[in-house]
C-alpha positions, 0 to 999 in steps of 0.5 A: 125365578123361584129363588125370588120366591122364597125367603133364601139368599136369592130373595135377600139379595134381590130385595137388596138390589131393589132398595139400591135403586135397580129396576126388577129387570136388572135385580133378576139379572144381577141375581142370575149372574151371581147364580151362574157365578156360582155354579161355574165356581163349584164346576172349578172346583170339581174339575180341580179336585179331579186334578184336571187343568181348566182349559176354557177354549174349545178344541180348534177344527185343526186341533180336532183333525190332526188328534183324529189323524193320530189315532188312526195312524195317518201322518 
């Protein structure tokens, strides 16, 4: 990972992980993890600055036919 590479947060982090006793294996997935918990963070926080609601469920089949089925006017 190229955050490894430098000399940022994600290198500070990994060589960190690597003097508590993790594997590099489990360093590099400790370090992806934050990363992803991050970007899921920013998402939020645009989605909450657009004023949206956070619904993490995908829309249902049932859910998907009965919105196709008003738009069309079919009952």
């Amino acid at each position: 990972m190229t955050q490894v590479r430098g000399d940022g947060e994600g290198a500070t982090y990994f060589a960190k992980q690597l003097t508590v006793d993790k594997t590099k294996t489990e360093a590099l997935r400790l370090l992806r993890r934050r990363i992803s918990d991050r970007v899921f963070q920013a998402l939020l926080a645009d989605q909450a600055d657009l004023g949206e609601p956070f619904n993490p469920l995908p829309e249902t089949p049932m859910r998907l036919a009965a919105w196709h089925r008003s738009i069309k006017g079919i009952r």
